[in-house]
Every structure is written in structure tokens, then in C-alpha cells.
C-alpha positions in Angstrom: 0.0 0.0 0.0 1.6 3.4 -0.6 2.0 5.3 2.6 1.7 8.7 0.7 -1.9 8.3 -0.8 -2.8 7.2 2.8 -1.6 10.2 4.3 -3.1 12.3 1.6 -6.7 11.3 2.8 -6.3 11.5 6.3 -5.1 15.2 5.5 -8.4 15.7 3.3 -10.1 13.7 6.0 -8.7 12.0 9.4 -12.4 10.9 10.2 -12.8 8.7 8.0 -12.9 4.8 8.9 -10.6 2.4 8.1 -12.9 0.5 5.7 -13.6 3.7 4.0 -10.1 4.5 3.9 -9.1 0.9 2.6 -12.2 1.1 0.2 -10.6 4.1 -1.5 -7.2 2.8 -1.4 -8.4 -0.3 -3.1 -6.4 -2.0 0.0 -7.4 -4.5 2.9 -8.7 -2.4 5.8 -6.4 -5.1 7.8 -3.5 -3.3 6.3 -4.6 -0.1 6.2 -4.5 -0.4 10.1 -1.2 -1.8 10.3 -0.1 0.6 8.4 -1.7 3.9 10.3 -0.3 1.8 14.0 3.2 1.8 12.2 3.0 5.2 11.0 1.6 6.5 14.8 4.3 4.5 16.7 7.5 6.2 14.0 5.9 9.5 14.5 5.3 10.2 11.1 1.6 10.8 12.3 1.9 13.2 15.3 -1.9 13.9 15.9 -5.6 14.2 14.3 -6.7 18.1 14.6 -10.0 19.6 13.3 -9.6 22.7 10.9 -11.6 25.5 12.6 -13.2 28.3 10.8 -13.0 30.9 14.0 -15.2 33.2 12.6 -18.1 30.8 12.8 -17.2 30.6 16.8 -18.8 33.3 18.8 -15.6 32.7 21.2 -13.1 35.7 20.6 -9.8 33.9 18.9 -6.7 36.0 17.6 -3.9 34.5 15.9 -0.8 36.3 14.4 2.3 35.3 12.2 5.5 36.5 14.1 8.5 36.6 12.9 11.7 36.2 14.7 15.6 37.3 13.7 17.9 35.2 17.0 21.7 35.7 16.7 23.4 32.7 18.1 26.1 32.3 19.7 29.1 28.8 20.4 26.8 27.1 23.0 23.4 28.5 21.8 22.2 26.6 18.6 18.2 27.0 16.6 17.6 23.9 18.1 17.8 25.0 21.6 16.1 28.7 21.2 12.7 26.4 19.1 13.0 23.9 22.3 12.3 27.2 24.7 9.7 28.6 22.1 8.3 25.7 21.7 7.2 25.0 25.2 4.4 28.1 25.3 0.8 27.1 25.0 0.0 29.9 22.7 2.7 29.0 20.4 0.8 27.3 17.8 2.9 27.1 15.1 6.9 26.8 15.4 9.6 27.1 12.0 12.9 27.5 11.5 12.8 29.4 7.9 15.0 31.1 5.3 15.0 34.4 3.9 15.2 37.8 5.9 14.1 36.2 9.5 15.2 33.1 11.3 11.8 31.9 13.0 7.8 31.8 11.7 5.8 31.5 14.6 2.1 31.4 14.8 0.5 32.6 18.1 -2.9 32.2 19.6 -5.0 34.1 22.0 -7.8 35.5 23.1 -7.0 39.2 22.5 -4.9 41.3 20.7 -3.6 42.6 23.6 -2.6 38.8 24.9 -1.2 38.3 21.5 0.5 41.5 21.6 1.9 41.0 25.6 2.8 37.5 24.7 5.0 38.3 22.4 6.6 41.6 23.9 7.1 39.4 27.5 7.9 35.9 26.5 9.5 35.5 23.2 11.2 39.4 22.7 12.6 38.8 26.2 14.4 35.2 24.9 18.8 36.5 25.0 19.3 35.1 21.7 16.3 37.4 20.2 17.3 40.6 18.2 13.8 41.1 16.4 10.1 40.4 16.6 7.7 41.3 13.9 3.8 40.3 14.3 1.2 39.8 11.4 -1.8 39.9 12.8 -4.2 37.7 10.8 -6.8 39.8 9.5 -9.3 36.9 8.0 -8.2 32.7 6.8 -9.7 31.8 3.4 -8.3 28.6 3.2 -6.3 26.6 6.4 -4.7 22.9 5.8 -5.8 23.0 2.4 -9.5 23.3 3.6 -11.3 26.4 1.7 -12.9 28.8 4.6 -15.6 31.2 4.4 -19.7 30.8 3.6 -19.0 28.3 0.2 -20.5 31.2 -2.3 -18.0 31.2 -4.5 -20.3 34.1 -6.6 -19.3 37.5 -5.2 -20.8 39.3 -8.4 -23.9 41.8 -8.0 -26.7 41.3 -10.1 -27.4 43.0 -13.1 -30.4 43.2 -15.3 -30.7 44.6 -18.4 
């Protein structure tokens, strides 16, 4: 059975059953649960996650997209400074990039104001950090390669002749 179109449906879909899964794959469903048990104990499959579409939540929910220049140093490495990141709750999201910045982080909160204090106390604070920048997210239109929004793909007015 090939492992990636396995992992391509549980992306589109990780509630599916096995038997449906196996039915798609044209595979056994007895192998198709092997093989999710061998691809959950290698780690290859860290965790099932619903996409959310927060602005169908009445909850109040900000994210934002900070980046993060670190200058290291002999005994400080990227693997050390994502380790400490990586340990807040509200860190949602944790990269070590190229380009202009070192780190993509993807924050959560309540607020813009706990967004906003989160960052300023607890990852500008961090020795090895020279830089912060924060995107806050302004609206999603598509997340995991799920499209967001009311499914109206028609934004055009009428118009009658």
C-alpha cells in the first residue's frame, strides 16, 4: 500500500474509517491499520486536529504570524532557542525558515492585547532574540488545504438589463 496516498486522505479527511479509507485505497482495511499503527508508533503521524473556521465561533480567537531574527552564539544553537519557544501554550505554530528572518511562529490568543503581551514578555525577552515582527491575521480563506468562508463562490452583483 503506498503510505503517501494514505496520508493524503487522512489530510483531506482523518475521520474517516478504516474500511472507507481501505475502500478508496483499493487496499485491505487489515493493512490499512497496520499501516496507520506503524505510521503512529515512527511518529510520522503526530496527531488528528480539526480545521476551525474561527469566525463561525462566537468565542473571541486571535492568531498572528510572528516573525523572529535570534543571533546565536558557540553554546546557543536553533535547536535549543525552538526547544524554549516551543514549550508556550500559545505558540501554535513553530519554524525555523530562510530568507530575511530566522523563526515563523504562529501565536494564539484570546485578544490582541494577549497576542501582543505575549510576544513583547515571553519571546522578545528570549537573549538570543534581536527582532520580533507580528502579522496579525486579519481573515483565513483557506487553512490545511480546507477552503474557509460561507461556500459562495459568486461574489458578483446582479445585473439586469
Amino acid at each position: 500500500m503506498d503510505k503517501r496516498s494514505l496520508l493524503d486522505l487522512l489530510r483531506r479527511d482523518a475521520r474517516e474509517s478504516v474500511d472507507d479509507i481501505a475502500r478508496q485505497l483499493g487496499a485491505d482495511a487489515e493493512a490499512v491499520a497496520a499501516a496507520l499503527e506503524e505510521l503512529e508508533a515512527d511518529g510520522a503521524i503526530r496527531g488528528y486536529q480539526a480545521v476551525v473556521d474561527w469566525d463561525r465561533v462566537e468565542d473571541e480567537h486571535v492568531r498572528a504570524q510572528v516573525e523572529v531574527d535570534v543571533e546565536l552564539d558557540r553554546e546557543t544553537g536553533y535547536e535549543e532557542i525552538a526547544t524554549r519557544i516551543a514549550r508556550f501554550p500559545e505558540v501554535a505554530t513553530l519554524r525555523l525558515v530562510s530568507g530575511t528572518y530566522d523563526f515563523f511562529i504562529e501565536v494564539e490568543g484570546e485578544s490582541m492585547h494577549d497576542v501582543s503581551n505575549f510576544v513583547s514578555e515571553r519571546i522578545a525577552p528570549i537573549p538570543e532574540v534581536t527582532k520580533t515582527v507580528t502579522h496579525f491575521v486579519m481573515d483565513s480563506y483557506k487553512e490545511e488545504g480546507i477552503e474557509l468562508g460561507d461556500g459562495d463562490d459568486d461574489d458578483r452583483l446582479s445585473v439586469s438589463p
